[in-house]
TORPA-4810 file (N, C-alpha, C, O; in nm, 3 decimals):
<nodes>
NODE_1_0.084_-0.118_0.000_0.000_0.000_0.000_0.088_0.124_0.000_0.195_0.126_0.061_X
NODE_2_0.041_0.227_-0.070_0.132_0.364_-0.088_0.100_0.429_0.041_0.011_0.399_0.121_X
NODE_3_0.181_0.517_0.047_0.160_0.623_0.177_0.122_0.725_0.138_0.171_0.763_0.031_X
NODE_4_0.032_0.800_0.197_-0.004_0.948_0.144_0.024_1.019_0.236_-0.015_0.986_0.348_X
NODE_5_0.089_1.120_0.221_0.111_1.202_0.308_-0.008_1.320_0.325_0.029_1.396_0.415_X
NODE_6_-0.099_1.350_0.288_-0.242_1.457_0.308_-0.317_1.386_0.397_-0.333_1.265_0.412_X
NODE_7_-0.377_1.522_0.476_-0.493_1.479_0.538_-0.589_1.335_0.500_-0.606_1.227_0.555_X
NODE_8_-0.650_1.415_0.349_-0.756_1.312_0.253_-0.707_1.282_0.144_-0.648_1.367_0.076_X
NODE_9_-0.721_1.168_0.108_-0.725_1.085_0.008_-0.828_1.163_-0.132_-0.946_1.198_-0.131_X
NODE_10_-0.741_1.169_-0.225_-0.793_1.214_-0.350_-0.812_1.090_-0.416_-0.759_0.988_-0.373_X
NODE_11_-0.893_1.091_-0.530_-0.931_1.030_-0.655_-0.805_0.927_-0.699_-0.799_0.805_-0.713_X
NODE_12_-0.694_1.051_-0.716_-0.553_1.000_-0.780_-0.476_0.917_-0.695_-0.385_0.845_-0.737_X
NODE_13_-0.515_0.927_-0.559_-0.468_0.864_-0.462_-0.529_0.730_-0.455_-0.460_0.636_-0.416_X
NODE_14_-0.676_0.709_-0.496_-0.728_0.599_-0.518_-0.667_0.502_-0.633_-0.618_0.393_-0.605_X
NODE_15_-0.674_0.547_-0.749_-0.606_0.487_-0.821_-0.466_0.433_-0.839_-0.443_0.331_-0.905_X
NODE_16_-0.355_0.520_-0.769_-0.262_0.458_-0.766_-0.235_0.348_-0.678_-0.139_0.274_-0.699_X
NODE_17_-0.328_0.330_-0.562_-0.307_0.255_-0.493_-0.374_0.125_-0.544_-0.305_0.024_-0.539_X
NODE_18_-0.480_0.117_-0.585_-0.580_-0.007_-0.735_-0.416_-0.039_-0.820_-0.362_-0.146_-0.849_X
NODE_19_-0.381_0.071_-0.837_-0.193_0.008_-0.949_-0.113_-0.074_-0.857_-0.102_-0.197_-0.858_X
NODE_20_-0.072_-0.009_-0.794_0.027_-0.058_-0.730_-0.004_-0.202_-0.649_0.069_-0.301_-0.655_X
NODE_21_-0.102_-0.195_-0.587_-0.138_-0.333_-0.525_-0.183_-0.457_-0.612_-0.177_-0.571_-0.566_X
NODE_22_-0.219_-0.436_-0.714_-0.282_-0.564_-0.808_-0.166_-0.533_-0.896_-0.102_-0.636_-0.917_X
NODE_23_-0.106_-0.405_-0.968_-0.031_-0.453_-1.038_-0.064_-0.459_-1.229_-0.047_-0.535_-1.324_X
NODE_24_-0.133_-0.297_-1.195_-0.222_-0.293_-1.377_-0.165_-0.171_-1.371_-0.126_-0.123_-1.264_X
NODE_25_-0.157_-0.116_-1.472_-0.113_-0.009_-1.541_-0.217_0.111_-1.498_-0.338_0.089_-1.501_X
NODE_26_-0.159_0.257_-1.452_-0.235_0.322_-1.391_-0.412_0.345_-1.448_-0.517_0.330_-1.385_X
NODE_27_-0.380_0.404_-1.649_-0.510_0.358_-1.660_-0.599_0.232_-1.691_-0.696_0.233_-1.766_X
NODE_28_-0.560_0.139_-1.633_-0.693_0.032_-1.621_-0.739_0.064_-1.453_-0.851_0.027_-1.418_X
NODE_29_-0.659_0.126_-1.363_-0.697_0.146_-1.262_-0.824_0.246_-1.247_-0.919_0.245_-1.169_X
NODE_30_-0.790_0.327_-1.345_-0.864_0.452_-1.368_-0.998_0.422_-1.387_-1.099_0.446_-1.321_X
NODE_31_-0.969_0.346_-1.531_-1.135_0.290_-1.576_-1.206_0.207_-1.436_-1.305_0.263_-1.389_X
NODE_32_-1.170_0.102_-1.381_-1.182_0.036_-1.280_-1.268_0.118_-1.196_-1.382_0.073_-1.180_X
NODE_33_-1.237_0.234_-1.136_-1.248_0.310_-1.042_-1.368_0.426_-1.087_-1.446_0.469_-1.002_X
NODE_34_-1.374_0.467_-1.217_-1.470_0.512_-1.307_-1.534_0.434_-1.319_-1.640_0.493_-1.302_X
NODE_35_-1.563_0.322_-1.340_-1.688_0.221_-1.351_-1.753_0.213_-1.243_-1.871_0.248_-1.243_X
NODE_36_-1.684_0.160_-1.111_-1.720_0.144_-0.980_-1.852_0.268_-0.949_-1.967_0.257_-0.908_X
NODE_37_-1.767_0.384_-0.989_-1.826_0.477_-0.920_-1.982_0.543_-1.057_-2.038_0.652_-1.045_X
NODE_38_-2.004_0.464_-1.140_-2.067_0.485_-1.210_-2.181_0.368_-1.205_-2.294_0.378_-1.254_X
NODE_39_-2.124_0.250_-1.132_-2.221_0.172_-1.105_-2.297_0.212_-0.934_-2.416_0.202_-0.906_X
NODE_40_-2.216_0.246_-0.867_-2.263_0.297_-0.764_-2.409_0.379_-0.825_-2.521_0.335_-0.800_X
NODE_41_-2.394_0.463_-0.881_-2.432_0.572_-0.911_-2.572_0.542_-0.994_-2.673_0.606_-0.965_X
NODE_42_-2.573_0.473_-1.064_-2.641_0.436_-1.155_-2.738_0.340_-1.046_-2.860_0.356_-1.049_X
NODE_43_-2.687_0.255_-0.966_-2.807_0.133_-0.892_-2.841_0.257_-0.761_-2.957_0.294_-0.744_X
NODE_44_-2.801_0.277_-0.731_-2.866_0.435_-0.586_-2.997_0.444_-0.723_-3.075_0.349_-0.719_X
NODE_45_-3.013_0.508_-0.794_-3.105_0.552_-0.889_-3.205_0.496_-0.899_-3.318_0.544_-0.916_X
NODE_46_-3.170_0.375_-0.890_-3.269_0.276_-0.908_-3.352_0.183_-0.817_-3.470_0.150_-0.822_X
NODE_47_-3.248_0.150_-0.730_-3.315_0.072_-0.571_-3.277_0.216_-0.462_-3.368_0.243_-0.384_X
NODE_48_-3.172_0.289_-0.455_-3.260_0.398_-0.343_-3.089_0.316_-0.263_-3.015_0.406_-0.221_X
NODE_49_-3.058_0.241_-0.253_-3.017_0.105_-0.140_-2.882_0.045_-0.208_-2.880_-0.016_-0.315_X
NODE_50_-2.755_0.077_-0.115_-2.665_-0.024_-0.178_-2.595_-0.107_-0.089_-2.479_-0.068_-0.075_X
NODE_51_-2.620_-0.200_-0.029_-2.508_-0.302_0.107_-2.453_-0.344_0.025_-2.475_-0.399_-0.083_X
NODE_52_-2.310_-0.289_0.132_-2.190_-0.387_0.017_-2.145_-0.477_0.209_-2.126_-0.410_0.310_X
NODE_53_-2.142_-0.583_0.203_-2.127_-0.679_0.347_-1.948_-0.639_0.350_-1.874_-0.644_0.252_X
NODE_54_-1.917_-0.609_0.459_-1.826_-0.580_0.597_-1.756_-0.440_0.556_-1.645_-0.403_0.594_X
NODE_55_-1.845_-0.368_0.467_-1.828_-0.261_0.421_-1.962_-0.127_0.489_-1.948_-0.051_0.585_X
NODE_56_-2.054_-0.139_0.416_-2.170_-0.045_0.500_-2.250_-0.055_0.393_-2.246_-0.149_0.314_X
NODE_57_-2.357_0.076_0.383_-2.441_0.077_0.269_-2.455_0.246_0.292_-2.456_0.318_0.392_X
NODE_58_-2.468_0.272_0.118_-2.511_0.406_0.082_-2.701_0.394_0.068_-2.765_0.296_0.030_X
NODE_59_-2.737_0.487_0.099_-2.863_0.534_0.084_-2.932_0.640_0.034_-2.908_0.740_0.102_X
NODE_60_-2.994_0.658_-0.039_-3.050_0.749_-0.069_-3.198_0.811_-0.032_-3.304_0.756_-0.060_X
NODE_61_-3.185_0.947_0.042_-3.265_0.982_0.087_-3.357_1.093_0.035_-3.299_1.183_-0.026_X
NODE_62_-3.492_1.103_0.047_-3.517_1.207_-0.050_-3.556_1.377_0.061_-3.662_1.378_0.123_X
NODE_63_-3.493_1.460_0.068_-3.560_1.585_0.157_-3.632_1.678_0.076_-3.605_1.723_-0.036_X
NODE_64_-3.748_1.702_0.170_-3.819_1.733_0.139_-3.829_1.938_0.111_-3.748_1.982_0.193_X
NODE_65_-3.874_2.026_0.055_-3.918_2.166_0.074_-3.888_2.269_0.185_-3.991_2.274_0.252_X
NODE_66_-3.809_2.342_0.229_-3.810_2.410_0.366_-3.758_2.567_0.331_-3.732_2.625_0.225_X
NODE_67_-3.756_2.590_0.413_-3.753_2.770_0.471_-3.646_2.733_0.540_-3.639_2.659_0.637_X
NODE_68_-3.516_2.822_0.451_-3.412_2.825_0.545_-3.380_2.972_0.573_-3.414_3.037_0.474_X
NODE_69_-3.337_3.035_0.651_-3.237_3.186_0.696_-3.090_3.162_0.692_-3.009_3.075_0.723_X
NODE_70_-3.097_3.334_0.618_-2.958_3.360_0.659_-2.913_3.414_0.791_-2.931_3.530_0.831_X
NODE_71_-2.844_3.303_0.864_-2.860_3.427_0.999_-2.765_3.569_1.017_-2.743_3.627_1.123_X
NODE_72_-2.722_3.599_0.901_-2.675_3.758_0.916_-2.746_3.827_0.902_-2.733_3.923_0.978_X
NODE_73_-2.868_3.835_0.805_-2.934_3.941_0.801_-3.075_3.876_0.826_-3.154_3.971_0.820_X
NODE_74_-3.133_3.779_0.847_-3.258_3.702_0.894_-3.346_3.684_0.738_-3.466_3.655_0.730_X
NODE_75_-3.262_3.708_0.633_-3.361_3.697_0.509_-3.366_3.589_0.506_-3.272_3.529_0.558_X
NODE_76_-3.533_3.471_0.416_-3.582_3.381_0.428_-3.584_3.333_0.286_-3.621_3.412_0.199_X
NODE_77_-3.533_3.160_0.239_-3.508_3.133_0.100_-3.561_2.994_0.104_-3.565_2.910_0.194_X
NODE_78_-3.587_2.993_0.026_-3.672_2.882_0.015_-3.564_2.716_-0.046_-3.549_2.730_-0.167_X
NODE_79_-3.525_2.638_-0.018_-3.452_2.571_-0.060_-3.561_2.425_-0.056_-3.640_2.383_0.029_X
NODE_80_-3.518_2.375_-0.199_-3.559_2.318_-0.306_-3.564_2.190_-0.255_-3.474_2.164_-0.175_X
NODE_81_-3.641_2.105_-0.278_-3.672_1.935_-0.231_-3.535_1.898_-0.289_-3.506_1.975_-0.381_X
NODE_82_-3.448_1.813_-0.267_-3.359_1.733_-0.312_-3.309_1.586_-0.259_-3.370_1.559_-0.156_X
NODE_83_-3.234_1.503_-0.289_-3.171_1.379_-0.265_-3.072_1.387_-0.195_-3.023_1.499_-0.212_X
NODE_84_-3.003_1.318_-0.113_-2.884_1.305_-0.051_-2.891_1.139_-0.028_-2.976_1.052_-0.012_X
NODE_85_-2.718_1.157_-0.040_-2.673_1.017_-0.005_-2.596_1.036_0.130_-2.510_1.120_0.155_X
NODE_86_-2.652_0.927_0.220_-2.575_0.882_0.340_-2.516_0.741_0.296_-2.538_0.669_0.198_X
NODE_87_-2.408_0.728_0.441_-2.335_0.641_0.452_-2.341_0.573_0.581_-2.337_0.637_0.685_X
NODE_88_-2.354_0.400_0.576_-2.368_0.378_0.756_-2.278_0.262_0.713_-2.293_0.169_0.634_X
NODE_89_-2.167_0.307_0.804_-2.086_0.194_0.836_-2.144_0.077_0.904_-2.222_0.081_0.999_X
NODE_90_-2.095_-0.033_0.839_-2.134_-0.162_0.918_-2.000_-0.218_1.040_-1.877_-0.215_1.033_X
NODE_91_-2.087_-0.262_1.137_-2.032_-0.342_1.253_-1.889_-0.411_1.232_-1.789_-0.414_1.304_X
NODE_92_-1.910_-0.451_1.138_-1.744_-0.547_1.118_-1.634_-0.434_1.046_-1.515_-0.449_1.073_X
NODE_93_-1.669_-0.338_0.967_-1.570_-0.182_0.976_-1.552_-0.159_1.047_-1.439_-0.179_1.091_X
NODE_94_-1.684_-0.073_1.147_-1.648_0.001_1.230_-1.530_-0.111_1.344_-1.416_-0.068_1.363_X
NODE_95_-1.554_-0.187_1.382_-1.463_-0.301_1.496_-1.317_-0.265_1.394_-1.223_-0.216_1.456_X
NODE_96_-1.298_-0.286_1.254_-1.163_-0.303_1.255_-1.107_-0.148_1.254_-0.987_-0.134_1.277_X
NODE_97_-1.203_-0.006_1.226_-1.129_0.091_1.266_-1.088_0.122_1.442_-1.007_0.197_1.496_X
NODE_98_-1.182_0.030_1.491_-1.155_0.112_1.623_-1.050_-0.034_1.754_-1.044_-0.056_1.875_X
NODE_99_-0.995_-0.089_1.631_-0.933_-0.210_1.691_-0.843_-0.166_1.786_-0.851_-0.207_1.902_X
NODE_100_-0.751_-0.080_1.747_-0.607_-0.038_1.817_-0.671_0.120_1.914_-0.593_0.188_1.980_X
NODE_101_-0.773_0.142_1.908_-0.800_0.240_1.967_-0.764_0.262_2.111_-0.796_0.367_2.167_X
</nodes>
């Protein structure tokens, strides 16, 4: 596994590490990692629901219409129904992040 020295992990950081550990040429890592995230993307759309087992599951949630403020000047805006995706770690992650804790 590569070392990164940043806070967070970028994109490019993903992929080189897909190279280096299996051992493919950076872009098949690329595509790899572009697909992944296009199949993600594409089944959320469709079932709402993704468990991946000792990993977690993404979800998609739908929010609804609201009245938000600015609290500097108290003006009132109306922000728009939209989707969000959460993330819930599952039990057998969370145990191996908090192993050495």
């Amino acid at each position: 596994m590569l070392k990164i020295s940043r806070d967070n992990i970028k994109k490019k950081d993903i992929i080189n590490n897909i190279s280096f550990n299996i051992g493919i040429p950076i872009s098949y890592s690329n595509l790899i990692l572009n697909d992944l995230i296009k199949i993600l993307i594409t089944n959320l759309k469709e079932k709402s629901e993704i468990k991946i087992k000792n990993f977690g599951s993404f979800v998609l949630k739908n929010k609804s219409k609201r009245t938000g403020r600015n609290p500097k000047n108290k003006k009132e805006y109306d922000i728009l129904p939209r989707n969000v995706i959460t993330f819930r770690i599952s039990k057998h992650l969370k145990e191996k992040i908090n192993l050495n804790v």
